[in-house]
C-alpha positions in Angstrom: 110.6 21.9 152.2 112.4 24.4 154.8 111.5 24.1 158.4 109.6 27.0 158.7 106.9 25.7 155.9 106.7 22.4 157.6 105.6 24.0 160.9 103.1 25.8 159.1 102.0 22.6 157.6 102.1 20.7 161.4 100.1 23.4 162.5 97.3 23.9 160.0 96.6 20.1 160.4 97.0 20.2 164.2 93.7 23.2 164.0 92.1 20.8 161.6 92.0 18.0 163.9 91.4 19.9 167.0 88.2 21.9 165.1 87.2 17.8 164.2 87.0 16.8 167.7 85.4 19.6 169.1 82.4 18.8 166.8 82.2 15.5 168.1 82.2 16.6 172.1 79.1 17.3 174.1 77.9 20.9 174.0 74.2 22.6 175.4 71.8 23.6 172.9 67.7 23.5 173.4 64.9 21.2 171.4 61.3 21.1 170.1 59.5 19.1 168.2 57.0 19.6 165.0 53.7 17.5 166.0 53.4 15.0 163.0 51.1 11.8 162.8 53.5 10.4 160.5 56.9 10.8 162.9 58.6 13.6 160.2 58.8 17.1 160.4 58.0 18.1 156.6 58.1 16.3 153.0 59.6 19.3 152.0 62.5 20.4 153.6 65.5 23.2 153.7 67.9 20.0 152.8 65.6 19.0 149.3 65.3 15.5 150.9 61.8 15.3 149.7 59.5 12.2 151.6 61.5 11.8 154.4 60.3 8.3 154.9 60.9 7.1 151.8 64.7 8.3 152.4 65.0 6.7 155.6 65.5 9.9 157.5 61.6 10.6 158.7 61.1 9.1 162.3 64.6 10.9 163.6 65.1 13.9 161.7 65.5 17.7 162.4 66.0 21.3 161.6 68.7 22.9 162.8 68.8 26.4 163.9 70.9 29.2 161.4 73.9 28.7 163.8 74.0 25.0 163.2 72.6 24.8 160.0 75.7 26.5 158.5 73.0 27.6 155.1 73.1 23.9 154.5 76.9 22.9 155.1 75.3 20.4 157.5 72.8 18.8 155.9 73.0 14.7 156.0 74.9 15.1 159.3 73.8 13.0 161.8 73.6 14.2 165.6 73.0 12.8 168.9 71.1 14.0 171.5 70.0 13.8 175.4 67.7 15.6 177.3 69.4 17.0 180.7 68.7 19.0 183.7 64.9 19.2 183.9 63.4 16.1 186.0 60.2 17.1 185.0 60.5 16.4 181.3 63.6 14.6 180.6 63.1 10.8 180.6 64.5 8.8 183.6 68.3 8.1 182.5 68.6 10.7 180.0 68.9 8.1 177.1 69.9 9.6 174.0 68.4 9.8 170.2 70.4 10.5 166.8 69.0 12.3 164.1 69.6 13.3 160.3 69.7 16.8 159.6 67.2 17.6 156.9 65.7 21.1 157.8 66.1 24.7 159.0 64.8 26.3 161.8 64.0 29.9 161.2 64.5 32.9 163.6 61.5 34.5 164.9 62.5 37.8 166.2 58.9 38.8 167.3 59.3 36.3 169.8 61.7 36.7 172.7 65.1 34.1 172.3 63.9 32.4 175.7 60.0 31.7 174.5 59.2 30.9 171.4 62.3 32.7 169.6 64.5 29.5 169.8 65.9 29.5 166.5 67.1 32.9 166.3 70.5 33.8 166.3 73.2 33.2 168.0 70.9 30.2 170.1 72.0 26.6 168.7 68.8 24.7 168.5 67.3 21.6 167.2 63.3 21.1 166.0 62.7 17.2 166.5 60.7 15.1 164.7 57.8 13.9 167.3 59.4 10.6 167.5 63.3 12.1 168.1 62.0 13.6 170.5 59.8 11.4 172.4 62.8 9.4 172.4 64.4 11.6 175.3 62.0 13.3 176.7 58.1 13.9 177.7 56.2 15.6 174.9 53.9 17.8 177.0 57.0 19.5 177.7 57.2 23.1 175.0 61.4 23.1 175.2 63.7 21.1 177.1 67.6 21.9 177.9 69.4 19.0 175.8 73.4 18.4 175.1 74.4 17.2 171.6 77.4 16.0 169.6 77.7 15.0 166.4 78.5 10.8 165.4 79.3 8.9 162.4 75.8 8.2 160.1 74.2 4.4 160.1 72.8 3.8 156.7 71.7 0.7 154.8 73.1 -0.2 151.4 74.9 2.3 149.2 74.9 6.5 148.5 71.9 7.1 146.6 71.8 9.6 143.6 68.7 10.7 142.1 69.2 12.6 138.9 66.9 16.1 138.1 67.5 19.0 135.8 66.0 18.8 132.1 69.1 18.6 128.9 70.6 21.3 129.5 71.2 21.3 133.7 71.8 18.4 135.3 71.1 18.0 138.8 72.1 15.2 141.2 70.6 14.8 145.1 72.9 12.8 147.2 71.4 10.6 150.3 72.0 7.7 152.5 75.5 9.1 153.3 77.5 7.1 155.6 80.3 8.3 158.1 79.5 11.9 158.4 76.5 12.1 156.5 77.9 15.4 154.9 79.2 16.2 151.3 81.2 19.1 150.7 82.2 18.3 147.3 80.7 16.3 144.2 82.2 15.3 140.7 80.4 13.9 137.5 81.4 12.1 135.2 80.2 10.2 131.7 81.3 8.3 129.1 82.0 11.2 126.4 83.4 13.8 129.3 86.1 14.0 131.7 85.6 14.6 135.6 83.1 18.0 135.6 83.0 19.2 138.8 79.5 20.2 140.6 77.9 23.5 142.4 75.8 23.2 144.8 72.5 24.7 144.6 71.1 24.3 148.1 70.7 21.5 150.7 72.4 18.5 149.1 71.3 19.0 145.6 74.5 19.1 142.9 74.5 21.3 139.6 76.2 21.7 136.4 75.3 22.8 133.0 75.7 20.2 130.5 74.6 17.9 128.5 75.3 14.3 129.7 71.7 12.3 128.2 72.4 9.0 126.7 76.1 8.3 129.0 76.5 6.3 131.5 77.4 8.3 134.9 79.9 8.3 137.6 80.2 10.1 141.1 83.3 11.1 142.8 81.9 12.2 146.3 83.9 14.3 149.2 82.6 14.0 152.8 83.1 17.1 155.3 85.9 14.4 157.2 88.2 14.7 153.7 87.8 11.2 152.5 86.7 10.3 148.7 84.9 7.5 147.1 84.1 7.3 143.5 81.3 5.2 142.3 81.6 4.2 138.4 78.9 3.8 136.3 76.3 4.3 138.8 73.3 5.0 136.1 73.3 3.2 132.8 72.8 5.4 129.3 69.0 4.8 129.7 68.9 6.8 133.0 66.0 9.1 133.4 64.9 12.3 135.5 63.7 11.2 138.8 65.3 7.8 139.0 67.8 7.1 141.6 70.3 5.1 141.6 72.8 3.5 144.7 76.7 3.7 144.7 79.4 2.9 147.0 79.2 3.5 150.9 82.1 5.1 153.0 
């Protein structure tokens, strides 16, 4: 390799790196929070987590705002946050709260940015679960200035699949990611097929069309940080729509 195509190589890792850290330095966004009885924002959300409680995610979750939500690129990604700069609402010492993204936030342009339009774009913006945000701040307060960076995921026990679609489609929904929390790339695998590699089709559901009933299945999973674990076997032949089943952990 000439000198020339090694600098290039030098410096498309050196932008990689740099573009890493910055995610993981504080920056100044705003928060609300949904008013829920239970602690989550939604059973239903933009991520297709389903019962956030029974995925772990439903006392500290949140939706992101278009500019953060990245149409679903940062779903599973796990943030912390601090309220700052307002001594009414912030809690004494600023302590901080992390929380799984599992939603989006949409724009309401009939509302101005600064009242009630929080979400809309270009305004970074997180919608906390009632516990998140009680967490860091009072809830009488409407919105509060906050700073946020994103960390490394805490989870318990393995990567969970849960397997959808009907003969034909086949659909796999990926949680309890570790590390970054994030996929950005997902391969399956049974016992009659080589490595098929998956679409997604929104959030952190996984597609492809074909038939894999009656094999056992594998998972070759790619977080956002590059790094690849493969988890063989993962469902026995007698798997069936709507079970899950747990993996490896990064």
């Amino acid at each position: 390799m000439g000198l020339i195509q090694v600098a290039l190589c030098y410096f498309v890792l050196l932008r990689i790196g740099i573009v890493t850290a910055k995610e993981y330095e504080w920056r100044s966004a705003s928060a609300t929070y949904i008013k829920d009885a239970e602690g989550s924002i939604t059973t239903k959300g933009a991520c297709g987590y389903g019962n956030l409680h029974m995925k772990t995610y439903g006392k500290y979750s949140a939706g992101l705002s278009g500019m953060l939500f990245s149409r679903g690129r940062t779903c599973g990604g796990c943030f912390e946050i601090r309220c700052v700069d307002h001594i009414h609402w912030c809690l004494l010492g600023s302590p901080s709260v992390t929380v799984t993204v599992t939603d989006f936030c949409a724009p309401n342009y009939g509302l101005p940015d600064e009242y009630g339009g929080w979400c809309n774009f270009p305004r970074e913006h997180f919608e906390m679960s009632e516990t998140a945000f009680a967490g860091m701040a009072d809830k009488r307060a409407d919105v509060v200035p906050v700073q946020f960076r994103r960390v490394n995921c805490e989870r318990d026990g393995g990567v969970r699949f849960t397997l959808g679609g009907s003969s034909y489609f086949h659909q796999v929904l990926i949680t309890n990611v570790g590390l970054d929390g994030v996929i950005t790339a997902v391969k399956v695998k049974g016992s009659k097929t080589g490595w098929i590699p998956m679409g997604r089709n929104w959030g952190q559901n996984w597609q492809c069309n074909v038939v894999l009933l009656g094999q056992p299945l594998s998972f070759e999973i790619t977080s956002s940080s590059g790094k690849t674990i493969t988890s063989y076997n993962v469902a026995p032949p007698t798997w069936r729509f709507g079970q899950t089943y747990e993996g490896k952990q990064f």
